[in-house]
C-alpha positions as CSV (number, residue, x, y, z in Angstrom):
1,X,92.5,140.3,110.5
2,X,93.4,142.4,113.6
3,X,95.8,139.8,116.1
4,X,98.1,136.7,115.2
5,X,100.3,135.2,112.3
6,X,100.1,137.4,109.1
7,X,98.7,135.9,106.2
8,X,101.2,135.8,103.2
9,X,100.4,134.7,99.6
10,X,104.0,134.8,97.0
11,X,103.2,135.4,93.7
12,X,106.3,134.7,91.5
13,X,108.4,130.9,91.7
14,X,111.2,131.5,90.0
15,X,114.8,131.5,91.3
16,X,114.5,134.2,94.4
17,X,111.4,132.6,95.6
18,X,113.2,130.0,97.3
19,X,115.2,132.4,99.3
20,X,112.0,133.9,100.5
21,X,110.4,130.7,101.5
22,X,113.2,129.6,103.5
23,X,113.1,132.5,106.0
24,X,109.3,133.2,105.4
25,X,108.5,130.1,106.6
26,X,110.3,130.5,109.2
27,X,109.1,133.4,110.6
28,X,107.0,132.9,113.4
29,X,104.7,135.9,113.0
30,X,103.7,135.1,109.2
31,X,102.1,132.0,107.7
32,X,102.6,131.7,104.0
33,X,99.8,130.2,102.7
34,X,100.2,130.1,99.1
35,X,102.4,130.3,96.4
36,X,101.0,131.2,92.7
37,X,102.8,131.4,89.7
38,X,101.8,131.8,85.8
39,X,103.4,127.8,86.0
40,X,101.4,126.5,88.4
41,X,103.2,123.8,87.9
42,X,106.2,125.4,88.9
43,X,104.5,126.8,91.5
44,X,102.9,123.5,93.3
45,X,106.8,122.2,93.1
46,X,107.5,125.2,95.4
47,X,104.8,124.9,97.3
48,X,105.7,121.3,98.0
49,X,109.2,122.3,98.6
50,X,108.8,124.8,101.3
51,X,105.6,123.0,102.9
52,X,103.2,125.6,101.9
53,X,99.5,124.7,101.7
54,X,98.2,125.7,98.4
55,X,99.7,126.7,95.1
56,X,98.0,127.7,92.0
57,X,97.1,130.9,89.6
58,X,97.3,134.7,90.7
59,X,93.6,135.3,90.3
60,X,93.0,131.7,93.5
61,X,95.9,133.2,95.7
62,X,94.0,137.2,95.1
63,X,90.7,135.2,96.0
64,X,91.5,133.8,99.4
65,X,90.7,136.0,102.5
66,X,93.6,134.0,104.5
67,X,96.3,136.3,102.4
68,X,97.2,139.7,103.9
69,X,100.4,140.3,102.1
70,X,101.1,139.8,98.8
71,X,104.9,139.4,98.1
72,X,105.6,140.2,94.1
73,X,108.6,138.4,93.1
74,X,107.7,138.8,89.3
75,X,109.7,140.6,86.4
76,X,110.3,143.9,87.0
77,X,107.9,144.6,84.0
78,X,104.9,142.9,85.9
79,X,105.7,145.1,89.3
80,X,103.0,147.4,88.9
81,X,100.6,145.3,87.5
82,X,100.7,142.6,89.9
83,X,100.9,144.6,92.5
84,X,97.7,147.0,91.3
85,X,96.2,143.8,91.7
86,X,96.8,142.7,95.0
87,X,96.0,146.1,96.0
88,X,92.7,145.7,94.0
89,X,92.1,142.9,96.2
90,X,92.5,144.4,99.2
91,X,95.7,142.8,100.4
92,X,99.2,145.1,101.4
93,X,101.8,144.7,98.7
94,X,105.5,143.7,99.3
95,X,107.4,144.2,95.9
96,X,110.8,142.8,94.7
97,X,112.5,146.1,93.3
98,X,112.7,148.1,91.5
99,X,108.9,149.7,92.7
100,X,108.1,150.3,88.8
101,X,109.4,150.9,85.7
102,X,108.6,154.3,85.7
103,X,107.1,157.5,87.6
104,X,103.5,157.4,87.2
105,X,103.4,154.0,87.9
106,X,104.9,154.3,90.8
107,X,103.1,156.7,91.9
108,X,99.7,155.2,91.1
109,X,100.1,152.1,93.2
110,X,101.1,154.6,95.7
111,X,97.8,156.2,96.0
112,X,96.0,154.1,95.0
113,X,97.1,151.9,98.8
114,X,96.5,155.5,100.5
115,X,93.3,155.3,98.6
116,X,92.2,151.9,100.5
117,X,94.4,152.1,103.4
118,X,96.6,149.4,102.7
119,X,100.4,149.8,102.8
120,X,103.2,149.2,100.3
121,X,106.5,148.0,100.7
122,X,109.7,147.1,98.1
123,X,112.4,145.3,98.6
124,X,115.6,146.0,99.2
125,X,115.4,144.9,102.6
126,X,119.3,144.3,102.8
127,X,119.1,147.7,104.2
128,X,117.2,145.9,107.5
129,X,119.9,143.5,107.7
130,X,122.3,143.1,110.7
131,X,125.3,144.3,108.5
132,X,123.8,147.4,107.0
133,X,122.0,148.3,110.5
134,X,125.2,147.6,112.6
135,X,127.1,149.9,109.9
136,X,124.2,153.0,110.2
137,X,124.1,152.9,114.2
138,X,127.8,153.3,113.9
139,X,127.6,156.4,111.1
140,X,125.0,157.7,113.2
141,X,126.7,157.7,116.8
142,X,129.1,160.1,114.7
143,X,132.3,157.0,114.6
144,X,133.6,158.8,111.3
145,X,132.1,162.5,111.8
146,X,129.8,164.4,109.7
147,X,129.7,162.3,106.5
148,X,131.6,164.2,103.2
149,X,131.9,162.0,100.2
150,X,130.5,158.4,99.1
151,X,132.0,155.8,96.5
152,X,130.0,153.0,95.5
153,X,131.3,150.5,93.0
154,X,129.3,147.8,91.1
155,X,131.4,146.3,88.3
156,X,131.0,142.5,86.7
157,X,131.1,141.3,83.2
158,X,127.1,140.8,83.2
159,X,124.4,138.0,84.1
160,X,124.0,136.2,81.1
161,X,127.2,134.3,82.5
162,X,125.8,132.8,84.7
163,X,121.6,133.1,84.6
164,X,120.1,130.6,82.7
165,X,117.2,132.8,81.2
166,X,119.2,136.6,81.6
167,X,116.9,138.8,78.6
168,X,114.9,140.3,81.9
169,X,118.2,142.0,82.8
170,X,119.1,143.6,79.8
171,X,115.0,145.2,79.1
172,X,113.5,147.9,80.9
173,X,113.5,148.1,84.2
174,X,116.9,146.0,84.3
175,X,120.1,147.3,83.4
176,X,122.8,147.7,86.2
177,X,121.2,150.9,87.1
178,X,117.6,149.6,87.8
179,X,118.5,145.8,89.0
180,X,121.4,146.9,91.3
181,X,121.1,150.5,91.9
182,X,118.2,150.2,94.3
183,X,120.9,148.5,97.0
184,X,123.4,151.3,96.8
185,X,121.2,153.9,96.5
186,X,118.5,153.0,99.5
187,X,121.6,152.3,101.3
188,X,123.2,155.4,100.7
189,X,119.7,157.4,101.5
190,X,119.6,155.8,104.8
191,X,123.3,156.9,105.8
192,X,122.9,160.2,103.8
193,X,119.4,161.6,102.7
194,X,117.1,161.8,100.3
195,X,118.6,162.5,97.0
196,X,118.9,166.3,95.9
197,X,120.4,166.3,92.1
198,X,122.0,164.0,89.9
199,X,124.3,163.8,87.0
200,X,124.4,160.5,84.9
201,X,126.8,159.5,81.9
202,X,127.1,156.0,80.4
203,X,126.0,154.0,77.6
204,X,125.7,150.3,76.5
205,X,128.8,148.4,75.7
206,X,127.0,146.1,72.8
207,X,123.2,145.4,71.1
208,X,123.3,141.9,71.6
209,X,124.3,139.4,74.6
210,X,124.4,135.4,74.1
211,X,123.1,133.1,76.9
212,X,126.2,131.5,78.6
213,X,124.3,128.5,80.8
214,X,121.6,126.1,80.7
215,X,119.2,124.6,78.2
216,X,119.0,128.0,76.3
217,X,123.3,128.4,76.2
218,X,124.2,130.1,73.0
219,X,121.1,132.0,72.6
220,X,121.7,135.3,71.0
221,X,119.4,137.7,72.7
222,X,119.0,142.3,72.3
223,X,120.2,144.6,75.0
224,X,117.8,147.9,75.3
225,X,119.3,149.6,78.5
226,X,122.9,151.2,79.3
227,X,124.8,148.6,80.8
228,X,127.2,151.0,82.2
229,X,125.9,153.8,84.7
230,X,128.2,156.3,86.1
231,X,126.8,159.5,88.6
232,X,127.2,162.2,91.2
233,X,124.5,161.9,93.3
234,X,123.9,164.8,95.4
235,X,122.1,165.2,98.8
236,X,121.7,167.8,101.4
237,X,125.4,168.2,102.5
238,X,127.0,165.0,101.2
239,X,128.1,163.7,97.3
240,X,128.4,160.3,95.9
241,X,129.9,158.4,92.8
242,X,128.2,155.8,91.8
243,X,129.6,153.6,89.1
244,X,127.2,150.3,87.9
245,X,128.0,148.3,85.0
246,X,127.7,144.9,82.9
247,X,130.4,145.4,81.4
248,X,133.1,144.9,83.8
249,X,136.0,142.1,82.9
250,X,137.1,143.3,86.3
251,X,135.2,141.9,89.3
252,X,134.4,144.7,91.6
253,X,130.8,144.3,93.6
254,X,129.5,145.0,97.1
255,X,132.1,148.2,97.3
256,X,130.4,151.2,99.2
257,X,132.9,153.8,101.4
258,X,131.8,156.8,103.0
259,X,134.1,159.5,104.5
260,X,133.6,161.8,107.2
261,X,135.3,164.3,109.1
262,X,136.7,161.7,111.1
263,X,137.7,159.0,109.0
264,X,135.8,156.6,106.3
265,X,133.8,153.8,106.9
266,X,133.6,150.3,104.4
267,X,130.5,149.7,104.5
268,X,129.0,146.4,104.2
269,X,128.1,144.8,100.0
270,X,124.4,146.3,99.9
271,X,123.5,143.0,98.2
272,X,123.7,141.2,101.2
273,X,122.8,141.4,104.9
274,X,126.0,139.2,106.7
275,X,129.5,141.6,106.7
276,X,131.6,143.3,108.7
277,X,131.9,147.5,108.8
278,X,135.6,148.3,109.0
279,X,136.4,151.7,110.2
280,X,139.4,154.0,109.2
281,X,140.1,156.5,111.7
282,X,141.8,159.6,111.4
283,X,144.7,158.8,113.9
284,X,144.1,155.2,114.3
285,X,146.6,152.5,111.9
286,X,145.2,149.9,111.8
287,X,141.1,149.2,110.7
288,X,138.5,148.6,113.7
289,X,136.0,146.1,112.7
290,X,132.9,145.5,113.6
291,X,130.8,142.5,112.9
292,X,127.0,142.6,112.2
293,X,125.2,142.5,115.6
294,X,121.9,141.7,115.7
295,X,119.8,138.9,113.9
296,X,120.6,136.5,110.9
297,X,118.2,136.7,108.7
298,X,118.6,137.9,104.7
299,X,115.6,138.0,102.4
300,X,111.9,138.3,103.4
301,X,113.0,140.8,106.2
302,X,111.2,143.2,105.2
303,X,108.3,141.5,104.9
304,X,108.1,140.0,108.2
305,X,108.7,143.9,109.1
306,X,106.1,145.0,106.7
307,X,103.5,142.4,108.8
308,X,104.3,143.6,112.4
309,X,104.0,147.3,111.8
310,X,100.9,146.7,110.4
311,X,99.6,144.7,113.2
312,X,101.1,147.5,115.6
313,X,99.6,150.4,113.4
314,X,103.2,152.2,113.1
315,X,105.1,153.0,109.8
316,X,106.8,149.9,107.6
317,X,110.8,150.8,107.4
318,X,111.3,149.5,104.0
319,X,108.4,151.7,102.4
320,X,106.7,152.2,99.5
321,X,107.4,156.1,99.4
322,X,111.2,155.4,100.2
323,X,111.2,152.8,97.3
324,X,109.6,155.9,95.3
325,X,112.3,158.3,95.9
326,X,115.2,155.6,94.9
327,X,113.0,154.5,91.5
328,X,112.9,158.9,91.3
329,X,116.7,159.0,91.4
330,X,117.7,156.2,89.2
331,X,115.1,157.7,86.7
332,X,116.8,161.0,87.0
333,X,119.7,159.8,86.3
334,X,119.0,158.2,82.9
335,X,117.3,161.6,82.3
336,X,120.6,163.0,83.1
337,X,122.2,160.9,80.7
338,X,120.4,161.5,77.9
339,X,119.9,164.8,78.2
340,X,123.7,165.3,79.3
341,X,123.3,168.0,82.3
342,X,122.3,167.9,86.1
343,X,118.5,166.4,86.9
344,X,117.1,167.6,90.0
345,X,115.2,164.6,91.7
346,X,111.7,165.8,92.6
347,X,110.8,163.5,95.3
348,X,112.0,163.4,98.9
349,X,111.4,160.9,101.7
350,X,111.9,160.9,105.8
351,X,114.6,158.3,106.3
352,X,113.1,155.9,108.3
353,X,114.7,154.8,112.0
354,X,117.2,152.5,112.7
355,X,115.6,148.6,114.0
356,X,115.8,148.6,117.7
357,X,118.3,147.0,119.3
358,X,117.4,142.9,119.9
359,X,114.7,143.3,117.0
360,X,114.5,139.2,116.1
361,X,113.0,137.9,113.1
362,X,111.8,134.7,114.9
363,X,110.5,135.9,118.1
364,X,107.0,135.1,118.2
365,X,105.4,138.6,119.3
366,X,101.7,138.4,117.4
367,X,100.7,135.8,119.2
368,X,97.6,133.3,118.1
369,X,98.6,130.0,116.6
């Protein structure tokens, strides 16, 4: 299709979906029109929910000419697959993060979209929201100088708390590094850079966690990743610490400060699109706030941004290749950690621009019905 709506098909009905649907359907320029999960039970319930036209299996919602986008809210183990799929099928990809588990299948659904000139996209698009964006434009106008130094803190006791069915956090491709590093880290490549070099240390507090709500409460389940992550991540002439972890009795999430030459900025939790920046000023004090300006939106951002550069034949924000580069650092740094010494990260990526300012998520700009 070449003008109007943009056909979206979500593959995936578990607990994110909902969030998705919400704002997707509200999105003027896309039309979801179905919703397909390995339950297509579960899936017709969602469907129902959110007003969607047809629900069923991944193979129907591939079939159907009407889809454009697929968005992959599946396990992170099923990225790639999934999304090889879609691709297969001749529809652009939108991916929950991380991109893959690892390089080369990164890299193949990569090419293989350049190979049928479709385009691939991955969440986070927190990065898009008005929080994050009012908190670049201010980095960028030069409000704390020429950034220095970066501290990003991610610290909780771990998921199985509170998520009824948690063993997908604690398996490859989860792990505080891979489920939460992609918001610090695209956050801090589009205030800093790509990444340069990293050094990682860490390790994994226990081999077993236990299910702490729902049906499945009490269930004793393994833990294969490090569930704590600590780094220096390097870029072109700045430095970050990064500290992750599931192991945390101390509550500490959404903490991300740069300093400048001119004073430090609190930036806004990566994890979400709705906070204020507060600014400390060499000189200045007392904090200057500033509240998010620009539109309300959270999840599905990206792939309402996805659609209209597509229609408009310009580059997506939240891309594939900048998805790449963070999946390329937070690889590098469990190299690092298990090889104990510096990783150079071989990827690099153009930062994308900031959104223009006034860019609404429910203005109607592809017209047809």
């Amino acid at each position: 299709m070449t003008g109007g709506p943009v056909g979206v098909g979500i593959v995936g009905a578990g607990v994110i979906s909902g969030t998705y649907l919400e704002n997707l359907t509200s999105f003027p320029d896309v039309r979801v029109r179905w919703v397909a999960d390995l339950d297509t039970d579960r899936a017709a319930a969602r469907a129902a929910e959110y007003g969607v036209p047809r629900s069923g299996t991944v193979a129907e919602l591939l079939a159907d000419p009407e889809v454009e986008i697929v968005v992959n809210l599946t396990v992170p183990a099923a990225h790639a697959e999934v999304g090889l799929a879609a691709l297969d099928a001749g529809k652009h990809l939108w991916t929950e993060k991380p991109l893959a588990l690892d390089r080369e299948a990164g890299r193949k659904l990569l090419d293989r979209a350049r190979e049928k000139n479709l385009r691939v996209a991955s969440a986070p698009d927190t990065v898009l929201g008005a929080a994050l964006q009012t908190a670049r434009n201010a980095v960028d106008a030069g409000r704390i100088g020429r950034p220095l130094t970066a501290l990003a803190l991610f610290q909780v006791p771990g998921p199985e708390l509170w998520h009824p069915a948690p063993e997908f956090y604690f398996q490859a491709g989860g792990g505080p590094l891979l489920d939460m590093g992609p918001y610090y880290l695209t956050a801090l490549v589009h205030l800093l850079g790509p990444v340069r070099r990293v050094t990682g240390a860490g390790g994994r507090a226990r081999d077993t966690r236990v299910v702490g709500s729902g049906p499945r409460a009490g269930t004793v389940f393994p833990v294969a990743v490090p569930t704590t992550v600590t780094a220096l991540v390097e870029f072109e002439a700045a430095s970050a610490q990064l500290v992750l972890s599931f192991d945390s009795a101390l509550k500490r999430s959404g903490l991300v400060e740069l300093t400048g030459t001119l004073g430090t900025a609190v930036l806004p939790d990566p994890n979400r699109f709705d906070e204020p920046t507060r600014l400390h000023l060499l000189g200045h004090d007392e904090p200057e706030e500033l509240a998010p300006q620009g539109h309300t939106a959270s999840r599905g951002t990206g792939t309402l941004e996805l659609a209209r550069a597509i229609r408009a034949g310009v580059p997506e924000r939240a891309s594939g290749e900048l998805a790449y580069h963070v999946l390329d650092a937070m690889l590098a740094i469990e190299e690092s950690m298990a090889r104990r010494r510096s990783v150079d990260v071989g990827s690099t990526v153009d930062v994308p621009p900031a959104l223009p300012a006034g860019w609404d998520p429910y203005a109607k700009t592809l017209g047809g019905s």
